[in-house]
N, C-alpha and C positions, 0 to 999 in steps of 0.2 A: 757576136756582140753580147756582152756580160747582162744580164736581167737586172734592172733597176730595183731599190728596194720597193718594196709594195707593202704595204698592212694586212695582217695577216687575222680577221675576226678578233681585236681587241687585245693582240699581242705583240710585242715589241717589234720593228720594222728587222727584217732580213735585208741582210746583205753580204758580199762577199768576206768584207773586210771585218765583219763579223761573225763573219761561221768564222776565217783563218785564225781569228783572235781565241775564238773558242773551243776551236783546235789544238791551239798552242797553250793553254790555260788547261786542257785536259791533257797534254804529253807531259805537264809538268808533273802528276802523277799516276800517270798508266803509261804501260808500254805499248809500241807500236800495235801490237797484232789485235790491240785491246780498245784500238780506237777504231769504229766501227761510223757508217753514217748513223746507224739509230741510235747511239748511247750519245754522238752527237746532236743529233733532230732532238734527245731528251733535253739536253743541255739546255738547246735553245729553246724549248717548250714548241715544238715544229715538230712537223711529221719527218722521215728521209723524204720520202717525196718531193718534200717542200725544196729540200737541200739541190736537189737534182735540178731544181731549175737555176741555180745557178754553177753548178761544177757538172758536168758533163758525167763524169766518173771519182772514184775513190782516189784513182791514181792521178787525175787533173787536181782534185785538191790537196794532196800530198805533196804534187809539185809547186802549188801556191803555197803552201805552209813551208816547202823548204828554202825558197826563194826568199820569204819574208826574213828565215831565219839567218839565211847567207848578208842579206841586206842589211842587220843589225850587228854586224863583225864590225866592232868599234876599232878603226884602224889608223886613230891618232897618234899612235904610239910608233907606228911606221914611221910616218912623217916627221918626226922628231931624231929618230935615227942617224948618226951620222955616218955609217959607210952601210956597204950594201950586205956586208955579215949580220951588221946591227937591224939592220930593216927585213935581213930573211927572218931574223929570232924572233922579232917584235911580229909579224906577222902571224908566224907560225904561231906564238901564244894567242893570239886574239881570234887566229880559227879554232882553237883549242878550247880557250874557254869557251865561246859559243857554244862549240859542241858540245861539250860538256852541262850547259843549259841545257839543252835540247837534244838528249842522247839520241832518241829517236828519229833525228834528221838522216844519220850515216844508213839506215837501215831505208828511208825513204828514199835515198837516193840509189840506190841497188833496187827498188821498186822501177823506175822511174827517173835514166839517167841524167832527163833533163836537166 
């Protein structure tokens, strides 16, 4: 069961949904190998320590960050499609550009095939 946020001596509440945010706000310009829990923990003004009570491992939060990422594949443009050629293309762009956001998701997912 995931650790609730707590307060942390007069600094912003931790939470899962906020390491992943700020996670995702740090792949926006570093690469994978460069996201670390402590230049994370810096992020958030936290220790890694801190991080650990709520992701278990690097590789547990990497699969939360890629699942968030998968979860925002904007796939209105499927549904609009009118045959099933149109709706494989329309697809394929929208995991496309996702990825493209977030290069460092393909590289988390070979981590971590969940």
């Amino acid at each position: 069961m995931p650790a609730k946020a707590r307060p942390a001596r007069g600094r912003p509440l931790l939470s899962r949904d906020r390491i992943v945010d700020t996670a995702l706000e740090l792949l926006h310009g570093l690469p994978l190998k460069e996201l670390t829990m402590r230049r994370l923990a810096q992020a958030l003004n936290t220790t890694p320590a801190a991080l650990y009570g709520y992701f278990r491992s690097q590789e547990e939060l990497f699969a939360e960050v890629a699942t968030r990422v998968v979860r925002g594949i904007d796939l209105g443009a499927v549904e609009a499609a009118d045959d099933w050629q149109g709706r494989l293309r329309a697809w394929a762009r929208a995991v496309r550009a996702r990825q493209l956001e977030f290069a460092s998701t393909v590289a988390m997912a070979q981590i971590s095939p969940h």
